[in-house]
SEBA-483815 format. One record per residue: x negated, y, z negated of N, C-alpha, C in turn; residue in one letter. Coordinates in steps of 0.05 Angstrom, whole numbers, plus 5000, padded with zeros to 4 digits. Atoms other than C-alpha are relative to their C-alpha. Example, Ala and Ser with C-alpha at 12.3 -4.5 7.8 and 13.67 -1.06 7.14 Angstrom:
498249765000475449104844498250245000A 501649765001472749794857501550224986S 
***
This chain:
500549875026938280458733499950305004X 500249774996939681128724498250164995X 502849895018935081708710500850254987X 499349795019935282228655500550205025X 499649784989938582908684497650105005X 502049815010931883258657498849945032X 501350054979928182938713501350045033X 499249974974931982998779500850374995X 499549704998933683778759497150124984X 503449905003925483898749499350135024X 500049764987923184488777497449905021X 501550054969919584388852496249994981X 502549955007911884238843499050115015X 501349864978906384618865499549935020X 501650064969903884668936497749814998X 502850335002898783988945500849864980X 500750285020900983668888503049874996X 497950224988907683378921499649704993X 500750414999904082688929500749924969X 499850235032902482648854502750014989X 497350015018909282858827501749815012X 497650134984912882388879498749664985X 500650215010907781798859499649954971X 499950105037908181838778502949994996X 497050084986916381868799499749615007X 499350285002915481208833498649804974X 500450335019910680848784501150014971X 498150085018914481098733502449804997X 498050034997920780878757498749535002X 501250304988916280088781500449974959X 499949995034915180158700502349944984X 498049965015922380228678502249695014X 497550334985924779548728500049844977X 498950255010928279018695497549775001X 501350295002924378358675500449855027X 499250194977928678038729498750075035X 501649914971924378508784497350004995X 503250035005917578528746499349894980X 501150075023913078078707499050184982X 501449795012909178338647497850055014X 502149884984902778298687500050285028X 500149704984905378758734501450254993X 499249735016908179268689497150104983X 502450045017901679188655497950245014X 501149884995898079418711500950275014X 498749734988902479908741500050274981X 500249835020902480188672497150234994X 502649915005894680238671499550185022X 500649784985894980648728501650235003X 499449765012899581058707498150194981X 501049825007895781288658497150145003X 502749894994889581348693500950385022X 498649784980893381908737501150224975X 499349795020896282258670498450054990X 501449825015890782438642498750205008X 501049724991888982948689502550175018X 498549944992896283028700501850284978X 499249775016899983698669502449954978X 497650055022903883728604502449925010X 496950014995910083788637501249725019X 499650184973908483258689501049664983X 500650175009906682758623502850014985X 497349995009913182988592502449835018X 497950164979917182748650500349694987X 499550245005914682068645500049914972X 500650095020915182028576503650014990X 497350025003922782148577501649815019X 499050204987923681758631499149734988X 500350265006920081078599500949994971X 499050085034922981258522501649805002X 498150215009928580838526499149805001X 501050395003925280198547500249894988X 500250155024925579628516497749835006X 501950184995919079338545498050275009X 500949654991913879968552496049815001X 502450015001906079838574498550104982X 500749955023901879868519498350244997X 500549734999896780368541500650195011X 498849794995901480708568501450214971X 498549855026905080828495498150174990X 502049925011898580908470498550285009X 501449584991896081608508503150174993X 498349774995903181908509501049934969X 499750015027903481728432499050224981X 502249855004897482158425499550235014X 499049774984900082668473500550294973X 498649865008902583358448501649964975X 497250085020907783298390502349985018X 497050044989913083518436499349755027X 500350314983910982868479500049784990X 500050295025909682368427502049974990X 497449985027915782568390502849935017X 497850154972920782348455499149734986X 499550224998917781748443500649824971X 498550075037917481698359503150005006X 496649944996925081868375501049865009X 497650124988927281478420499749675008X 500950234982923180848440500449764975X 499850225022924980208402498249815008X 501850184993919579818440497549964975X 502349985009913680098389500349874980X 500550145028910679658337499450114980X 500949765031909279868268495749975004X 503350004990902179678304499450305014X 500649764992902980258351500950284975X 499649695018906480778295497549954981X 503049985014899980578249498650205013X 503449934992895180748296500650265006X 498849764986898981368327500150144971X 500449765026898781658248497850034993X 502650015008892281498236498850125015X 500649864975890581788304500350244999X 499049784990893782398310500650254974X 499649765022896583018265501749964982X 497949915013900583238215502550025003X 497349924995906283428258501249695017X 499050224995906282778289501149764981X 498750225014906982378231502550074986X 497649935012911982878209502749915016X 497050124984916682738269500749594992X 500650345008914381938255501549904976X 498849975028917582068187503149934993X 496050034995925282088213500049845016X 499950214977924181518256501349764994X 497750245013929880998241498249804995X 500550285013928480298210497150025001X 502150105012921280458191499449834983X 500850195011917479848163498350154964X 501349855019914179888089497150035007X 502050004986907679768129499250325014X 500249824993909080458165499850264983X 499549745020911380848109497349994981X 502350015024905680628063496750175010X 502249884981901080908126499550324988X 498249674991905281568129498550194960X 500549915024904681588042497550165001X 501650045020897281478035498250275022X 500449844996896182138074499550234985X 499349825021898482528015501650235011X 499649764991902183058059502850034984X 497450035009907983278013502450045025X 497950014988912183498079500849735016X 499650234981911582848112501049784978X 499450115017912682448051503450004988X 498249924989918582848046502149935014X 498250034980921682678105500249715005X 499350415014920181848089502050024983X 498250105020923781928032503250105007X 498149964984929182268068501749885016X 499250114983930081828116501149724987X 499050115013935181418094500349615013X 500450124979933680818148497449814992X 503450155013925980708124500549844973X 500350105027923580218076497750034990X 501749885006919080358028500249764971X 500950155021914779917987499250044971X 500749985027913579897907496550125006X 502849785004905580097928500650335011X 497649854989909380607968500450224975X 497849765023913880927911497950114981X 501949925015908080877863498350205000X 501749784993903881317903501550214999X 498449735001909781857918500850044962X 499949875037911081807838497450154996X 502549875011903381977824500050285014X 500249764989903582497879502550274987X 498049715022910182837848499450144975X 499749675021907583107791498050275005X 500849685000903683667824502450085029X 497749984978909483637881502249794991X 496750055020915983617835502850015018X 497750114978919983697897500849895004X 499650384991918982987908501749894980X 499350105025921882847841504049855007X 498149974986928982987876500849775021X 499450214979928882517932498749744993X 500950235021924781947888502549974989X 498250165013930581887846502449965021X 498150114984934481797917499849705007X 500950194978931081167941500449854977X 498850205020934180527914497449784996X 502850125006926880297916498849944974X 500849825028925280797857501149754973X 498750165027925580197795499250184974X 501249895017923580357724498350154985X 503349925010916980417713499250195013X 500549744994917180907752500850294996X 498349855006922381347742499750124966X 499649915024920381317667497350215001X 502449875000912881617682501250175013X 499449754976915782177737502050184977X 498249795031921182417664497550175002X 501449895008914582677641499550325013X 500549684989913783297693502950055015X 497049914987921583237720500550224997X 498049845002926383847720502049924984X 498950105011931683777672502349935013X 497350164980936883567725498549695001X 500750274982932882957751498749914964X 500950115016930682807680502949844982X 498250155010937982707658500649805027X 498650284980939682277725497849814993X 501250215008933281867699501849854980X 498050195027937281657637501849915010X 498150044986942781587665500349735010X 499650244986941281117718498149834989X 501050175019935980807676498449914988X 500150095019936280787620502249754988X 498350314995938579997613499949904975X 500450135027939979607558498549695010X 501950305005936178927531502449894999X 498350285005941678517517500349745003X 500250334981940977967563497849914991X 503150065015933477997540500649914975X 498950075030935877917466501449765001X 497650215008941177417478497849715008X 501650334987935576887517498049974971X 502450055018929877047464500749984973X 500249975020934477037405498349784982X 500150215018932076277381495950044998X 502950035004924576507399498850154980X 501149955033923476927336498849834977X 500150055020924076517287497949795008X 502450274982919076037336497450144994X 501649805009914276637331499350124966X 499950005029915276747258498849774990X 502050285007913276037246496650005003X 502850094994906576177282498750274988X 500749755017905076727235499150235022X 499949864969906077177308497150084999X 503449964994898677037318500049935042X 500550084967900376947398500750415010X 498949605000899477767419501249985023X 499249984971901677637493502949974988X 498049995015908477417457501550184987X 498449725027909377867398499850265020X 500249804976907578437447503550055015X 497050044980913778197494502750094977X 497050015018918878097433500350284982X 499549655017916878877397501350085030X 498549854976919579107471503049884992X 497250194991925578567469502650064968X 498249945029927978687383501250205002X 498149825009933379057360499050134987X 501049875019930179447304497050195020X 501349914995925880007327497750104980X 502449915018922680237261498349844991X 502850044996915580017242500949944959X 499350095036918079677161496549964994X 502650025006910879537151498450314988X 501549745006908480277159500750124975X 499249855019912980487095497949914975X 501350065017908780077052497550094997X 502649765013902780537067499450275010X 499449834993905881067088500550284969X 500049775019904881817043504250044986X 497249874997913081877060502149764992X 497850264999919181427033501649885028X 498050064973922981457100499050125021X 500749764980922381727166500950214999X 497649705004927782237153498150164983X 500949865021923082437095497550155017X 502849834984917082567143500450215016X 498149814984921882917186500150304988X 499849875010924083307132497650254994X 502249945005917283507114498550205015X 500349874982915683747174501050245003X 497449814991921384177186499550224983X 501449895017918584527117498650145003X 502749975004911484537121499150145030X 501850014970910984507201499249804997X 501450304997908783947242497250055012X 503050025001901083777234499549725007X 501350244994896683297262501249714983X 499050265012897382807202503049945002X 497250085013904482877188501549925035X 500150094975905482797269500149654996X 501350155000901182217267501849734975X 498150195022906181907203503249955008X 496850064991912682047239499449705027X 501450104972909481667297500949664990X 500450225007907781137261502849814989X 497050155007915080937221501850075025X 497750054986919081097286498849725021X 500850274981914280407312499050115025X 501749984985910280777361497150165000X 502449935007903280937370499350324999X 499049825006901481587356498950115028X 500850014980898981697427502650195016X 497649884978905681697457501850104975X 497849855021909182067390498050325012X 500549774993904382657416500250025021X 499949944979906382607477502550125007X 498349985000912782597464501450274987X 499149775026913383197410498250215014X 501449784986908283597460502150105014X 500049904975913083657516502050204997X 499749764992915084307536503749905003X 497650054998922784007552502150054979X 497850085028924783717490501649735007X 497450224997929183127516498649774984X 500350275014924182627489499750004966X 498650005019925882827423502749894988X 497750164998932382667427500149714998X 499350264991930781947458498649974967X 500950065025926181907392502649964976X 498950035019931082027350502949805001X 498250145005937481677373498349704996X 500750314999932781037387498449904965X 500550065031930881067312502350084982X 497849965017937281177280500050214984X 498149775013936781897266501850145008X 497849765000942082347251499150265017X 500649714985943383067286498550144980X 501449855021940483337224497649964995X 502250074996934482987235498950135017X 499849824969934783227307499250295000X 499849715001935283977285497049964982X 501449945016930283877227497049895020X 502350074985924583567278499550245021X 498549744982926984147327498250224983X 500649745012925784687276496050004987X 503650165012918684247252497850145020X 502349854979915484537317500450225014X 498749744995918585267316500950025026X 498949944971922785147380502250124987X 498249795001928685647388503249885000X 498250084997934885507374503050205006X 498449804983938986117395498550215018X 500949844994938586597443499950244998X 499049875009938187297445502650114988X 497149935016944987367441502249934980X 498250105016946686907394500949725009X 499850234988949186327439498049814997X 502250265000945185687431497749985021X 501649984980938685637468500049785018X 499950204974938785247532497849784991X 502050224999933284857515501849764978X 498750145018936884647448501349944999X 497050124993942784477474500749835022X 500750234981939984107532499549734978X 501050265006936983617479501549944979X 497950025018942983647433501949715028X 498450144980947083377497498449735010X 501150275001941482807511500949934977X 499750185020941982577446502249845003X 498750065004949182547446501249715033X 499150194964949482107525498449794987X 500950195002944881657503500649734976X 499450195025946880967465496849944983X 502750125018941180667410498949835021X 501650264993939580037449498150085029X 500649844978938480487513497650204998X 502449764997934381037487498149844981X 502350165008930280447451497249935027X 501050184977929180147519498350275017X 502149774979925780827552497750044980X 501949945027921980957479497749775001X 502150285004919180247481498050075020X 502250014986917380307550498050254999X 502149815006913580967537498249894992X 502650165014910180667480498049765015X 501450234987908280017525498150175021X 500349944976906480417582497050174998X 502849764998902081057554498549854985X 501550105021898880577494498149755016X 500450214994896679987542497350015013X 502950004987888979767550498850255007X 501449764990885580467559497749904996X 503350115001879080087577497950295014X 501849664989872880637588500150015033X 500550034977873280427661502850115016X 497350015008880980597653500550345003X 501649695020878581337616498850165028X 501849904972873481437682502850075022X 498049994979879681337732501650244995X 497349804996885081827702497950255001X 502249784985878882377700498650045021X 501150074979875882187762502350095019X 498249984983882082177801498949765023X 501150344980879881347828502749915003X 498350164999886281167852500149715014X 499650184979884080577886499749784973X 499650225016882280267815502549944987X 497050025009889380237798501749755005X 499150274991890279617836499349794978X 501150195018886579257787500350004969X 498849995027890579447729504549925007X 497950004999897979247706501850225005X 498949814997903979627720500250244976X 500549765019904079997647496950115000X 502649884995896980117660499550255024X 499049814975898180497723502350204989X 498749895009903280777688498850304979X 501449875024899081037633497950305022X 501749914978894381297691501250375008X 498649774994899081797719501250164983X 500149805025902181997658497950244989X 502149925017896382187624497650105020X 502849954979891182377687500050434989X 499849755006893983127676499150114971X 501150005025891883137607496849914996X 503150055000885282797609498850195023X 501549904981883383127665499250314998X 500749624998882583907641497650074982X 
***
């Protein structure tokens, strides 16, 4: 077996300490034999006395053997285990190169050690979701970073969830989140909320999905639900996500406004106010929760989804636009970027599609806000999150930046 260059062109050791550099040489080298020359018991212990000798042996000495046993494919345990917990530039030979270590040893070696070690730990091929979920729940945006980077790791739905919550005060993340084919819905629709307007159109984009298939299985269960005067709410709940029809026919009947267009209109007039907010809300069929959430944000794109997923016109579009004195040219005359960003959503997005992101808003920010619910997004309890559904968790993160000031 050969031995790395590094080591046979290592610079002479000091005067007296010949012996030790010649004997962590051989028991390295007893360390690196084939199965077919040593059991595990005697790699075991050859190992353990290795590292009783490195720990009062010099960086450079611990480096050696740490380049010499990376490759292994059979490595003494507490041997991994000190030179894991070594230096960075020692540990990180072996994050790098050693395919022996378990996601038992990269645990403990993150939980163990620094920042810079879990950062090298981070680019470490075929990480488990076990490792990465370690690496997450650190919160370090550069190491998180460099998980989601690494195109090799897998990374679990508790995983993504956490790097979604963490992106919206580290929007960086927002970028490499919508890389990871992990990244599903429910997530991607809560992370719109503080996106960039690049990564907020690749949200739509990639998805924003249609129902169809949903529609085509549940068409015969309407009229099953209709029968039961839709007194089953777990049901009716499912089928307002799953229908075609987005507007709220009920609300007109005690609604101040003939149409939505008319409330629209109104607005666009008068200015938009609490109530008249609170009435558009209501006939485009969502709560008015997520219609101010939606008509708050600083973007503008979820205007747009509002309006194609309710069948208004551009003239609706402009007149809701003009309702909350946003700008529609700039100084020089040319169209304002903002307004012409959410001119161009409108026009990408189909009905059934910008239903399906609208709904899930509505499902997502409107769902169970129990007081215990209320405590968590002010608190900042992310551990009770487990014990809520995914639109609940959803709601969580959305909305934590808002309750919380």
């Amino acid at each position: 077996m050969s031995e790395p260059a590094a080591i046979s062109a290592s610079p002479e050791p000091q005067p007296g300490l010949r012996a030790r550099h010649a004997l962590l040489k051989r028991l390295a080298d007893v360390v690196s034999l084939p199965a077919s020359r040593i059991n595990a018991f005697e790699r075991a212990v050859t190992g353990d006395l290795l590292v009783e000798m490195l720990r009062l042996a010099e960086p450079r000495e611990r480096k050696r053997v740490a380049m010499r046993i990376a490759p292994l494919a059979e490595l003494p345990n507490s041997l991994a285990r000190m030179l894991l917990r070594d230096d960075p530039e020692i540990a990180g030979l072996l994050l790098d190169q050693c395919a022996s270590l378990s996601d038992a040893d990269l645990v403990a070696c993150a939980r163990d050690t620094t920042t810079q070690h879990r950062f090298l730990m981070a680019s470490r091929r075929g990480l488990s979701e076990v490792v990465t979920e370690t690496l997450i729940g650190f919160n370090e945006p550069e190491v998180i970073e460099a998980v989601l980077r690494n195109g090799s790791a897998r990374l679990s739905q508790v995983g993504i969830e956490s790097v979604v919550s963490l992106s919206r005060k580290s929007t960086h993340l927002c970028l490499w989140l919508l890389r990871r084919p992990e990244l599903r819905p429910s997530g991607a629709y809560v992370m719109f909320w503080w996106c960039g307007a690049e990564d907020r159109r690749t949200i739509l984009q990639r998805f924003a999905v249609s129902r169809e298939a949903m529609q085509e299985v549940s068409e015969d269960v309407f009229p099953m639900m209709a029968a039961e005067n839709w007194a089953d709410p777990v049901a009716r709940k499912a089928l307002q996500f799953i229908e075609r029809r987005q507007r709220n026919r009920a609300a007109i009947t005690k609604s101040p406004f003939d149409s939505l267009e008319q409330a629209v209109a109104t607005a666009a007039r008068d200015g938009l106010n609490r109530e008249v907010a609170s009435e558009i809300a209501f006939l485009a069929g969502v709560k008015p929760l997520t219609g101010a959430k939606i008509m708050g944000d600083v973007g503008g794109e979820p205007l747009a989804i509002l309006c194609k997923a309710t069948g208004m016109g551009r003239g609706d579009l402009l007149a809701l636009w003009r309702s909350m004195r946003r700008p529609e040219t700039a100084a020089d005359g040319s169209p304002h970027p903002d307004w012409e960003r959410v001119q161009i959503t409108y026009e990408m997005l189909a009905v059934d599609r910008a239903q399906t992101v609208l709904r899930y808003w509505n499902w997502s920010l409107s769902s169970a806000l129990t007081p215990a619910l209320m405590k968590a997004i002010r608190d900042g309890e992310d551990e009770t999150a487990d014990d809520y559904s995914a639109p609940e968790r959803a709601a969580m993160m959305a909305l934590a930046q808002d309750f919380g000031r």
